[in-house]
C-alpha positions in Angstrom: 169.5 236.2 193.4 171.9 238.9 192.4 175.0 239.8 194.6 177.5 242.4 195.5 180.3 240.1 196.7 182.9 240.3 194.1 182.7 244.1 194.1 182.8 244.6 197.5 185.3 242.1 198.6 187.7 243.6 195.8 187.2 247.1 197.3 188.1 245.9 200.6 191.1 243.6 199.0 190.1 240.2 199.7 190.9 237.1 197.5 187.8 234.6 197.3 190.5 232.1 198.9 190.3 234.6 202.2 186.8 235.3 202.3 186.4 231.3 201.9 188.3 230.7 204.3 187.0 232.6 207.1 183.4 231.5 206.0 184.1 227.7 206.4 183.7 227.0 202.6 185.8 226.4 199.7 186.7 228.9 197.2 184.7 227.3 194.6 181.7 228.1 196.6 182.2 232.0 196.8 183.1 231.7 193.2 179.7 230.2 192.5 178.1 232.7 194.4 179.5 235.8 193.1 178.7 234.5 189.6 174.7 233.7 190.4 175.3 229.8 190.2 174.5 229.7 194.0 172.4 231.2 196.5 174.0 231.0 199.8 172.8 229.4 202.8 170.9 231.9 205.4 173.7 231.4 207.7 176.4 232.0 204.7 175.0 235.3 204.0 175.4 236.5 207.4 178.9 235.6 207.6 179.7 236.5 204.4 177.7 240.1 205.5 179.8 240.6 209.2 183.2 239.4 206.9 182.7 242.4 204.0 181.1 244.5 206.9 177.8 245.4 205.1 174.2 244.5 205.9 173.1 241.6 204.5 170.4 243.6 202.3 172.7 245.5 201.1 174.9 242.7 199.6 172.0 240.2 197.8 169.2 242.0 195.6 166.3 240.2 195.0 164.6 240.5 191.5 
């Protein structure tokens, strides 16, 4: 599943140490996600979603 993380959470100026940090994960994990080698949790996504302040739909694409 493709993602908009990195290019949202860099327009809104957060490190993937921040954003991990608020989500309960490690950075590693946010860095896996932004680069397709992970697909979140359901309950990841939503936090990740209220965090950058977009709708979840509007962050993942589905191909």
């Amino acid at each position: 599943m493709k993602n908009k993380i990195k290019t949202i959470r860099k327009k809104l100026g957060i490190t993937q140490e921040k954003l991990a940090k608020e989500c309960g994960v490690v950075r590693q994990t946010i860095n896996c996600i932004e680069n397709d080698k992970y697909d979140p949790t359901l309950e990841l996504a939503f936090k990740l979603s209220k965090i950058l302040k977009v709708k979840v739909d509007e962050l993942f694409i589905y191909e």
